[in-house]
N, C-alpha and C positions, 0 to 999 in steps of 0.2 A: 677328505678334502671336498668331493664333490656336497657329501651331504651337509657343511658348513655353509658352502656358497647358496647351495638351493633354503636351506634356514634362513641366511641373511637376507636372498630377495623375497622368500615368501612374508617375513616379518618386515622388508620395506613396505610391502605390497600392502599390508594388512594395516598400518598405521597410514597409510595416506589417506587423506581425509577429501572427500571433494569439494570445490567450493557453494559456501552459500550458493540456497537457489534464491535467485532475485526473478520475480514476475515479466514476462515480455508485457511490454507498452500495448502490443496490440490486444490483447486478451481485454484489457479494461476499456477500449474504445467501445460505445456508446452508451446509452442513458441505465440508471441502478435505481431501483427504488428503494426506501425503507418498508422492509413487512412488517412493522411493528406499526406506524401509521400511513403509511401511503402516501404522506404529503412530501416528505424530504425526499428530493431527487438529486442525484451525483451525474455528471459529466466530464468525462476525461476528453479534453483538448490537446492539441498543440496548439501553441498560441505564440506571438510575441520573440522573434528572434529563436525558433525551437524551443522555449522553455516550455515545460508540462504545467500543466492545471488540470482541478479539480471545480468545476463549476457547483456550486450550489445553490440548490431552487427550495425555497420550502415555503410553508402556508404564511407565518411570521418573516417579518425581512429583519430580524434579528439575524445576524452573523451570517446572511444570505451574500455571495459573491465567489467572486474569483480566487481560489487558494493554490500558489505553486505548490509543485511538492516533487519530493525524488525517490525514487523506491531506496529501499534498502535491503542487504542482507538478512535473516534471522525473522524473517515474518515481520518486519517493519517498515514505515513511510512516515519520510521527514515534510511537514506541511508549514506552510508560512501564510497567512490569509492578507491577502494581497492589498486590504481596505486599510489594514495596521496600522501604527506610526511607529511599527518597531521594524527592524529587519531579522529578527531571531525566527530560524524554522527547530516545531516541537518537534518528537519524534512518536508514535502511536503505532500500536497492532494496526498488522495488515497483512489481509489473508484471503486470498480468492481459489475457491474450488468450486470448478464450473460454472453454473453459474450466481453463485453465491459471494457474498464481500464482506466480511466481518472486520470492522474499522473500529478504532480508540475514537472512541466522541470527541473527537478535535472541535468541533463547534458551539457546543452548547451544556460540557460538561468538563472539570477536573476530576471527577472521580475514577476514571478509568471504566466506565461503562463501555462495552463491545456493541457496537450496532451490526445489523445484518441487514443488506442489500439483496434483490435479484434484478438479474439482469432483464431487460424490457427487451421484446427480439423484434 
């Protein structure tokens, strides 16, 4: 009997799963540059009644502005660009280690292109 009960929690133990890791807000405060060209910059805000932003600066003022956005579970971030006339947020890669950011082109691309950021200290 003992060795039934120590089975059953060792196999509770072994199927619990932790949860998604979701990013702390503070890791992405201040400014990201793209290494790919230099010009595109990212800034993570609090802005506006606590909601989150994503500022973006780039050489073109195409799609340049203010993008809410919310982290998610599974390496994702839901983004909504704030100039819109829709209110739908996409969902895109997102992935920060150290000080690197590898993002779904939410601004300038559908094909699923990864951009990479470093952070500016």
């Amino acid at each position: 009997m003992k060795y039934g009960i120590v089975i059953v929690f060792a196999l509770t133990l072994l199927s619990c799963k932790d949860d998604p890791e979701i990013i702390e807000i503070q890791e992405l405060r201040g400014s990201w540059v793209n290494i790919e060209n230099t010009t595109d910059t990212l800034s993570f805000e609090t802005l506006f009644e606590g909601k989150e932003f994503i500022l973006l600066k780039r050489a073109e003022l195409y799609r340049t502005g203010p993008y809410e956005y919310k982290l998610l579970p599974n390496n994702n971030i839901s983004i909504h660009w704030s100039l819109a006339s829709t209110m739908t947020f996409d969902e895109y890669y997102f992935k920060v280690s150290g000080d690197k950011l590898n993002i779904g082109n939410f601004y300038d691309s559908p094909s699923g292109e990864i951009l990479t950021f470093k952070k500016l200290r």
